[in-house]
ZABANU-801138 format. One line per field, with one value per residue (C-alpha): residue number from 1; x, y, z. Coordinates in steps of 0.2 Angstrom, whole numbers. Example, Ala and Ser with C-alpha at 12.3 -4.5 7.8 and 13.67 -1.06 7.14 Angstrom:
REM residues 2
num: [1 / 2]
xx: [62 / 68]
yy: [-22 / -5]
zz: [39 / 36]
//
This chain:
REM residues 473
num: [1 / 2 / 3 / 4 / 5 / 6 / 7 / 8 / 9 / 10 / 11 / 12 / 13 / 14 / 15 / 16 / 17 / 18 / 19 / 20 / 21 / 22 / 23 / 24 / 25 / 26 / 27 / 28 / 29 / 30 / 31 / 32 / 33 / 34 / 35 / 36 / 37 / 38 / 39 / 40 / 41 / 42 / 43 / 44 / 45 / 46 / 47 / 48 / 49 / 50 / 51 / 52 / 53 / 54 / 55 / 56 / 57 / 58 / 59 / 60 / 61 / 62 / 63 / 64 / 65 / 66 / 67 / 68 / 69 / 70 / 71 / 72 / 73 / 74 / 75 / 76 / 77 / 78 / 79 / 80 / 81 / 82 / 83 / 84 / 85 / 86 / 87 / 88 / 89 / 90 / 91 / 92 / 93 / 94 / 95 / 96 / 97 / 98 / 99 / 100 / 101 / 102 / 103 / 104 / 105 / 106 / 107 / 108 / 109 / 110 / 111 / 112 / 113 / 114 / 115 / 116 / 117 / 118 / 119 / 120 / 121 / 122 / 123 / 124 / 125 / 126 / 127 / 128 / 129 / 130 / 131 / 132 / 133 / 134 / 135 / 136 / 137 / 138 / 139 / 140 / 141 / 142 / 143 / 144 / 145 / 146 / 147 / 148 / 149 / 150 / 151 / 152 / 153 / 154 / 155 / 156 / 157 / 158 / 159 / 160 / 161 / 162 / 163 / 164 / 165 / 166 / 167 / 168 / 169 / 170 / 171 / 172 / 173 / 174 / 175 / 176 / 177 / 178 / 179 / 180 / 181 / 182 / 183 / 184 / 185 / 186 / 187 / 188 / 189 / 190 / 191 / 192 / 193 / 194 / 195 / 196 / 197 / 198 / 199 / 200 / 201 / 202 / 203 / 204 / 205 / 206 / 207 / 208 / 209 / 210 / 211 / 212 / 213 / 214 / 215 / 216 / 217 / 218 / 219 / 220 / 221 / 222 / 223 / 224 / 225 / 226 / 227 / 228 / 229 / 230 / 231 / 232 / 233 / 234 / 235 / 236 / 237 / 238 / 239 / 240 / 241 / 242 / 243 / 244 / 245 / 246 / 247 / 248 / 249 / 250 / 251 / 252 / 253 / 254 / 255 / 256 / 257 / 258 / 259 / 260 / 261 / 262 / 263 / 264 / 265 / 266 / 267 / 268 / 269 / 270 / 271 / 272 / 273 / 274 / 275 / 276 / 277 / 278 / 279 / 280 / 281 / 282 / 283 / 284 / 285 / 286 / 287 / 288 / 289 / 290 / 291 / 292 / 293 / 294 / 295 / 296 / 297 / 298 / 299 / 300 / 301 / 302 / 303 / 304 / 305 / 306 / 307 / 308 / 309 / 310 / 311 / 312 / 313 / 314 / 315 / 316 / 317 / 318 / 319 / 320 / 321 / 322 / 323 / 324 / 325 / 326 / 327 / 328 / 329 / 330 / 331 / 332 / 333 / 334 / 335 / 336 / 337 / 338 / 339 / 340 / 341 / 342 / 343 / 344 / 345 / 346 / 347 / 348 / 349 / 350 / 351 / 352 / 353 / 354 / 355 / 356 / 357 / 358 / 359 / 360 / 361 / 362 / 363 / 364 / 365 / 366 / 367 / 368 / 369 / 370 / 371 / 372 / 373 / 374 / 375 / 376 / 377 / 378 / 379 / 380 / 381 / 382 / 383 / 384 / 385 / 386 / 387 / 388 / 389 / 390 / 391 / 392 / 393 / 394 / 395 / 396 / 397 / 398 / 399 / 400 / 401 / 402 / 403 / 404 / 405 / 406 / 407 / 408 / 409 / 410 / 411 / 412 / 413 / 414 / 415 / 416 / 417 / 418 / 419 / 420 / 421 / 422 / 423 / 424 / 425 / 426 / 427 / 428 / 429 / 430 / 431 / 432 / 433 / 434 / 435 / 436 / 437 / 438 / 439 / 440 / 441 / 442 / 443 / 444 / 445 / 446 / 447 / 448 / 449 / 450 / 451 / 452 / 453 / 454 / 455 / 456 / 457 / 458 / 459 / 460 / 461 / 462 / 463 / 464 / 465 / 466 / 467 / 468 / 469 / 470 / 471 / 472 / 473]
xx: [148 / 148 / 144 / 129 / 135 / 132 / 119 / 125 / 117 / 114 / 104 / 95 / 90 / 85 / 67 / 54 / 48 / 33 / 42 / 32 / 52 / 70 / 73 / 89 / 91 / 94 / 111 / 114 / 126 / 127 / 137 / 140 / 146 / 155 / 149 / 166 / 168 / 162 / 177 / 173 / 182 / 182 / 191 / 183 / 164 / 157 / 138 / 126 / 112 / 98 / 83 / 72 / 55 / 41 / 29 / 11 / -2 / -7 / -24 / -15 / -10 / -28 / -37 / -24 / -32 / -48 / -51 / -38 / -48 / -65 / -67 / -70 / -66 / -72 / -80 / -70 / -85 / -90 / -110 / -116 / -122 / -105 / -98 / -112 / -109 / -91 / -93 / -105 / -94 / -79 / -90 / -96 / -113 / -130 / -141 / -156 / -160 / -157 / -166 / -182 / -193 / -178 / -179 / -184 / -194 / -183 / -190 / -181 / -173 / -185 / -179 / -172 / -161 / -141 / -137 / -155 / -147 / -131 / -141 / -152 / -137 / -128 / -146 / -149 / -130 / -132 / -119 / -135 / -145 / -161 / -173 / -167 / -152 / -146 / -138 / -138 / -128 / -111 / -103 / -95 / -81 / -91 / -105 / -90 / -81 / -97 / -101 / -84 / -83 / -99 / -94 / -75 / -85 / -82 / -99 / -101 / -82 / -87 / -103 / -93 / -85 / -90 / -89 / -71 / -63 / -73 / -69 / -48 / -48 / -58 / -44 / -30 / -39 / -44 / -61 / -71 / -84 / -97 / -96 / -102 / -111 / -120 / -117 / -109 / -96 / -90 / -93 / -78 / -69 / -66 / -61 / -46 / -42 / -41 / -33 / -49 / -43 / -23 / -17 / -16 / -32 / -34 / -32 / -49 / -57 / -56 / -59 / -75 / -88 / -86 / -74 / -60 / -57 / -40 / -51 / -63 / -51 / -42 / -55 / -63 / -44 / -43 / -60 / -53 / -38 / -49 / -59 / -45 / -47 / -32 / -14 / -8 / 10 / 22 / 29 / 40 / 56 / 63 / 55 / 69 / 62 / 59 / 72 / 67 / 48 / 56 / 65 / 49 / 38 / 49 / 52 / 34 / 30 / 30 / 29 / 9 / 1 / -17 / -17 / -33 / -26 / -9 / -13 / -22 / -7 / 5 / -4 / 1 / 18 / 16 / 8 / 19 / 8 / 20 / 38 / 35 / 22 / 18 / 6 / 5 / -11 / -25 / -23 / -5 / -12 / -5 / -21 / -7 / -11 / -8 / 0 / 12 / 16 / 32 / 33 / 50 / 52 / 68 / 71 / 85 / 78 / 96 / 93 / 78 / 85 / 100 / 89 / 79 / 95 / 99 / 84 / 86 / 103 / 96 / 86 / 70 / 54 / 42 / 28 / 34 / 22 / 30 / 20 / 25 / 28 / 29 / 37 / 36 / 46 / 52 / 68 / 76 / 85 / 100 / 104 / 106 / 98 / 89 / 92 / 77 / 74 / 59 / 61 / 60 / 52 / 50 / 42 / 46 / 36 / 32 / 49 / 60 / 62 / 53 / 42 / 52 / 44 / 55 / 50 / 51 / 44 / 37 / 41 / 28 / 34 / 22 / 33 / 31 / 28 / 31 / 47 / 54 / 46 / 54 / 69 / 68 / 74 / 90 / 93 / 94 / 103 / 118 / 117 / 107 / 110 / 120 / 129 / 145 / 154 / 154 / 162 / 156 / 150 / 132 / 119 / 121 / 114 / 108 / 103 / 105 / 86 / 81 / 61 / 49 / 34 / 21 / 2 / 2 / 13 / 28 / 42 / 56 / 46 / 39 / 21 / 18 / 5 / 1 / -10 / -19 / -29 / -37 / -48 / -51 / -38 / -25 / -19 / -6 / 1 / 13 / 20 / 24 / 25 / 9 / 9 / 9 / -6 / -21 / -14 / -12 / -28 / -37 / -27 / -30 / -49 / -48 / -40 / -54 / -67 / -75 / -60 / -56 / -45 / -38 / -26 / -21 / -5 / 5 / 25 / 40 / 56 / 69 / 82 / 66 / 56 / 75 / 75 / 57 / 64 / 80 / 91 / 104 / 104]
yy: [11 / 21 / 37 / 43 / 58 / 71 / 60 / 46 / 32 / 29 / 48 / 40 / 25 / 34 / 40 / 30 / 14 / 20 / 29 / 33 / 29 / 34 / 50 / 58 / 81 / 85 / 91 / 71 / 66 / 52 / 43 / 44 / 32 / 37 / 25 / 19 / 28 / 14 / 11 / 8 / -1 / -1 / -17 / -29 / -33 / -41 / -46 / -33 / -28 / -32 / -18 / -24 / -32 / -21 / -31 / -36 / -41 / -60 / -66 / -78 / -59 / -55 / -71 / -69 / -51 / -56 / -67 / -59 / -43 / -47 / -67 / -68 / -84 / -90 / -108 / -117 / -116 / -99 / -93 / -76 / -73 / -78 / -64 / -51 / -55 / -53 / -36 / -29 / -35 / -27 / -12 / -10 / -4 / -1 / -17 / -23 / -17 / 1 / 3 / -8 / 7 / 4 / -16 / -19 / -34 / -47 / -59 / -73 / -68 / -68 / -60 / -75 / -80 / -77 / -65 / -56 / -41 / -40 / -39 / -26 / -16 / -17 / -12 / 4 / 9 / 5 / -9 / -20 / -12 / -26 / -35 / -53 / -59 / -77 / -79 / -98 / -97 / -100 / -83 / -79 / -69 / -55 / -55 / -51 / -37 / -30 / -31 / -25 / -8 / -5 / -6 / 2 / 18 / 18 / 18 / 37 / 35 / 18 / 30 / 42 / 32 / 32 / 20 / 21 / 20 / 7 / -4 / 2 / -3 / -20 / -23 / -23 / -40 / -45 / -45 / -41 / -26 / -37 / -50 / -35 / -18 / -5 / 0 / -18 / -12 / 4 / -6 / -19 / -7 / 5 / -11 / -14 / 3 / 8 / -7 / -15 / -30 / -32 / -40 / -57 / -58 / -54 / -74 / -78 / -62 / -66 / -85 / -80 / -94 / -98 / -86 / -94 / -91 / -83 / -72 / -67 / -66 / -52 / -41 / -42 / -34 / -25 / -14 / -13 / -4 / 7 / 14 / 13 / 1 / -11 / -10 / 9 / 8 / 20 / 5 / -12 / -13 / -18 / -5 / 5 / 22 / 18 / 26 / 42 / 38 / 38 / 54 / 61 / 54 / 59 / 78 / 83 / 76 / 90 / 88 / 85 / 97 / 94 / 108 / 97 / 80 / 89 / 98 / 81 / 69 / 85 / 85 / 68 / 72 / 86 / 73 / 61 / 48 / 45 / 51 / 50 / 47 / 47 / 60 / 47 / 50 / 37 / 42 / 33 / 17 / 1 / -8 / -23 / -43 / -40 / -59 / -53 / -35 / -26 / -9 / 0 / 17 / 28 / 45 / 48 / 45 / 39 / 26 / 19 / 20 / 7 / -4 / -7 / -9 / -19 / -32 / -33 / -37 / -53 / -57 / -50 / -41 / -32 / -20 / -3 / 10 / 29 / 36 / 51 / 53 / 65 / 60 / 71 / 67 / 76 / 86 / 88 / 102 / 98 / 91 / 108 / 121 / 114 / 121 / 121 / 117 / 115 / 98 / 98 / 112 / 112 / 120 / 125 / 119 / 124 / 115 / 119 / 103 / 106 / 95 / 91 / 86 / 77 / 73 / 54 / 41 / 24 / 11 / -4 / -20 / -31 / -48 / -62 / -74 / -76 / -85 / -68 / -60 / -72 / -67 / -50 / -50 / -58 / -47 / -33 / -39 / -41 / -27 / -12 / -13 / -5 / -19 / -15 / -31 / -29 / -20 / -26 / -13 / -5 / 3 / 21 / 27 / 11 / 11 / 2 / -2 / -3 / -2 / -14 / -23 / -36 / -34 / -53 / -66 / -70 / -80 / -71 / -57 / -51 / -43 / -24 / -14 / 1 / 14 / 25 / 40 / 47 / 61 / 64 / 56 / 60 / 49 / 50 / 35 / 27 / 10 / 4 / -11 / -23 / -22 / -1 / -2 / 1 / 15 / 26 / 21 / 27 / 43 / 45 / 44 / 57 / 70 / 65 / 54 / 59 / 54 / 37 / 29 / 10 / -1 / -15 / -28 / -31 / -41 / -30 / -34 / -39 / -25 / -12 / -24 / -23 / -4 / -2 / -13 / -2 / -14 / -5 / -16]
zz: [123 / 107 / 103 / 91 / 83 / 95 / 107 / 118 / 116 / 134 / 132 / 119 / 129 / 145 / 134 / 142 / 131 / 122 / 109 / 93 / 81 / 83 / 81 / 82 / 82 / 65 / 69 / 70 / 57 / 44 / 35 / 17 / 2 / -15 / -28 / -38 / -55 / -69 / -82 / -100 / -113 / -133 / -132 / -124 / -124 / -111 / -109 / -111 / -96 / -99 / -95 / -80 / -87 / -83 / -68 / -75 / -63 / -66 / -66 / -50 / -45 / -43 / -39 / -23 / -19 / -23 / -11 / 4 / 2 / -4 / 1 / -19 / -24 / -43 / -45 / -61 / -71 / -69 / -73 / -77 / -57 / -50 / -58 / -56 / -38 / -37 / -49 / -37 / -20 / -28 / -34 / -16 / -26 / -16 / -9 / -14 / 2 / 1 / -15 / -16 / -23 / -38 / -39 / -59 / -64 / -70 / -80 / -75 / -55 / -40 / -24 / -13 / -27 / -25 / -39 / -34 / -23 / -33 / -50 / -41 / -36 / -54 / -60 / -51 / -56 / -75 / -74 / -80 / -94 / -96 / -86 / -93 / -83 / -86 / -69 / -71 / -89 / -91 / -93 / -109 / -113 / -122 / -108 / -95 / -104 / -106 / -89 / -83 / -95 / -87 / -70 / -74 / -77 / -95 / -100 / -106 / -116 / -126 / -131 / -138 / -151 / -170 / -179 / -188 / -170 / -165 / -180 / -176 / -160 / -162 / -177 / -163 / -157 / -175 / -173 / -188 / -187 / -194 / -179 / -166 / -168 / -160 / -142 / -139 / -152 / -145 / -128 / -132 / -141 / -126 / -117 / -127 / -128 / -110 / -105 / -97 / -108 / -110 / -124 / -113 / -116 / -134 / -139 / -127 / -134 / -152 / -150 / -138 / -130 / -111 / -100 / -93 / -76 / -78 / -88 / -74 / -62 / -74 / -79 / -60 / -56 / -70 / -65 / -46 / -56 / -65 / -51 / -39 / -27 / -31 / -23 / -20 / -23 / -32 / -43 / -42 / -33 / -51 / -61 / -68 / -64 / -47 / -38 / -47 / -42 / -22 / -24 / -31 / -15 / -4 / -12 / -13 / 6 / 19 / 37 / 40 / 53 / 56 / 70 / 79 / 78 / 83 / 98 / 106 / 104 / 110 / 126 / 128 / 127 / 140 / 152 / 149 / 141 / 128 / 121 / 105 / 89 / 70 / 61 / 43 / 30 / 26 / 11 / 6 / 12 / 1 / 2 / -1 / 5 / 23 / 23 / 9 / 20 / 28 / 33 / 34 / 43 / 40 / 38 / 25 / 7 / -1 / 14 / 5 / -11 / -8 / 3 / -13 / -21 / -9 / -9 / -28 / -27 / -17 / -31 / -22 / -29 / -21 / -22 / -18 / -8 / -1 / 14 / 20 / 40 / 51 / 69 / 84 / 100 / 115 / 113 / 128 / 134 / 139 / 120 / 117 / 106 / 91 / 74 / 63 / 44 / 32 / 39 / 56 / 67 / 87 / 98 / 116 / 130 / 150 / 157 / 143 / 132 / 114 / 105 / 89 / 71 / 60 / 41 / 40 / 28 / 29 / 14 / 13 / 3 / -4 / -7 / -22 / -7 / 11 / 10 / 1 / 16 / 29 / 21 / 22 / 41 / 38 / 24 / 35 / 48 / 40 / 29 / 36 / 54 / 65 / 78 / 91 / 86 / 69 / 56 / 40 / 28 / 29 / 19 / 20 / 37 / 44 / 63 / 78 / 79 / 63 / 62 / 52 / 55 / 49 / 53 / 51 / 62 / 59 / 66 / 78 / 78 / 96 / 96 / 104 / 101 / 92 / 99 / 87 / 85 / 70 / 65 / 47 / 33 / 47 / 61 / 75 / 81 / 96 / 99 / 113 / 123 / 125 / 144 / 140 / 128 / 139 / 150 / 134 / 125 / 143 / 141 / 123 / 127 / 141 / 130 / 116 / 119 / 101 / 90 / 84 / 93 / 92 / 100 / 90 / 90 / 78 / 76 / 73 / 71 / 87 / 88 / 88 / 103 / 110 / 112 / 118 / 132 / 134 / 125 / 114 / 100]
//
């Protein structure tokens, strides 16, 4: 059987199943690549690169989103209340409910009707400014941006604009300042120039009349991205910065402590509960299309970096989100002693092992489509994962169980559980196998019956389900 650097394998193997990642000591090794000098010639002119097109969210983009995370789904011919529903579900704005003392008289909406609550809501948050609704019109253009500034929170900006910047920024569209004034002015004219309205939608806005549904569909996105509620992503996987974008994620993360949350999910390496978890933060979560969704866990950066390489060089694009991950696991004794590093810190415990913290990272992927998804799986096996009969050439530091999963079903991919406690933005989290998953939410409750704590399955990849079951590959 191999070695791995300065840890059998079989030492490896021997850790119980319910191991929160692979970890390795930090004294571990890894291999490294020289990329090959690039020549240049005078002479001879070949075809010149062309600069990787800068991703821009499609209406399609967020007519998807819409309705995966919101079950927003626009009629063809769109009215006035469609939308002021879908502004207020996305706004997530106060109920009727909650604020009849607050409920305005309209003149033409009577509680009972669809749009009533949602018109309420949008109402008592300044989104709607008068008592006359016209839910049951067909929603125009003009009505919509003026909903969506509104709702964006960029109400008090468009008020600060006079009148020569308001006519300049209507001019980008080609809309004359005679054909709208006032606060309905400054209103549109924040709209263009905050991006509210890209310039796809120019064409629509200067013709005006009835908004298209591609239209809706855009400025609905457009206000999650203004009040940031769409995708949380550090860029594309073909952006041309985004390697530098990694570098950065990964730079500025530390290991996470939350001393509280710590000193639980410790105990339960102490008692055995399990070998391993993850401390990760709520506050990197994608909020990607689950359906659409991997998650990749690694702990060398330059690792990340060609894998996105790597999945580009197979023609595939993705949504690109860093979350930083700490990952604590027994070290045991006999490894020897541990040498600390900004990056990884133990502590010594009552029978002489240590309880290890590595800094780790998590990348989630947000594909074009689930066949690129599907695809995904047989792009790493070939490429970025370790296998005794093989000796084709790897990306740097690839391992034997490589670990990446789907919160949604997909084919070849066993289901185990994840078992999670939270307190706070922070949470710590386990996997194990499904059959392991009630014992350690039982023990999780014992050492804190007031924390959050969830036990849920999900599908990850075979080699990983593999080494949960002692497999070595």
């Amino acid at each position: 059987m191999k070695k791995i650097t300065q840890i059998t394998l079989a030492a490896l193997l021997a850790a119980p199943v319910t191991l929160g990642s692979l970890n390795l000591p930090a004294s571990a090794s890894a291999a490294s690549a020289t990329p090959a000098k690039p020549t240049t010639s005078q002479s001879v002119k070949g075809p010149v690169a062309q600069a990787p097109v800068a991703y821009t969210e499609s209406a399609a983009d967020f007519a998807q989103f819409l309705q995966a995370k919101y079950n927003i789904q626009l009629p063809q011919q769109i009215t006035k209340g469609d939308f002021i529903q879908a502004i207020a579900a996305i706004t997530e704005t106060t109920r009727a409910s909650d604020s009849e003392a607050q409920a305005p008289a309209f003149t033409d909406l009577a509680s009972g009707d669809s749009s009533y609550d949602a018109a309420v809501s949008l109402y008592n948050n300044g989104v709607l400014t008068g008592t006359e609704v016209r839910a049951k019109d067909q929603l125009s253009t003009y009505a919509a941006v003026f909903i969506a500034v509104k709702a964006a929170g960029f109400k008090e900006l468009a008020y600060t604009y006079p009148a020569e910047k308001t006519a300049k920024a209507l001019a980008k569209v080609g809309i004359s300042p005679n054909r709208v004034q006032g606060q309905a002015a400054q209103e549109l004219a924040a709209a263009i120039d905050t991006g509210l309205i890209p310039e796809s939608l120019y064409p629509s806005l200067l013709k005006g009349g009835v908004a298209s549904k591609d239209f809706a569909n855009t400025l609905l996105g457009r206000v999650l991205i203004s009040q940031g509620k769409y995708k949380h992503e550090i860029g594309r996987s073909g952006d041309a910065d985004i390697y530098s974008k990694l570098y950065a994620a990964y730079r500025t993360a530390d290991l996470i402590e939350s001393p509280e949350l710590r000193k639980i999910v410790d105990q339960a390496l102490r008692d055995d509960l399990v070998t391993g978890y993850n401390l990760k933060d709520s506050r990197f979560d994608s909020n990607f299309i689950d359906e659409l969704t991997l998650t990749y866990g690694h702990d060398n950066i330059q690792h990340a970096v060609q894998l996105i390489g790597l999945l580009r060089s197979e023609g595939i694009d993705a949504d690109v989100q860093f979350q930083p991950k700490t990952s604590a696991f027994i070290y045991l004794k006999e490894w020897g002693e541990p040498k600390e590093t900004p990056d990884y810190k133990v502590t010594q415990i009552e029978n002489g092992n240590y309880i290890a913290s590595a800094k780790e990272y998590d990348i989630q992927f947000e594909f074009n489509n689930a066949a690129d998804k599907v695809r995904f799986n047989d792009i790493v096996l070939k490429y970025a994962k370790k296998n005794s009969e093989s000796t084709s050439p790897l990306i740097l530091s690839s391992w034997w169980q490589p670990l990446y999963y789907s919160p949604t079903a997909l084919a070849n991919y066993p289901v185990i559980s994840n078992n999670k406690i939270a307190l706070g933005n922070y949470y710590a989290q386990s996997f194990s196998l499904k059959e392991n998953a009630k014992t350690i939410r039982e023990g999780f409750l014992k050492l804190a019956p007031d924390a959050d704590i969830t036990t849920y399955d999900f599908w990850v990849d075979q080699p990983f389900f593999n080494y949960l079951n002692g497999g070595s590959e």
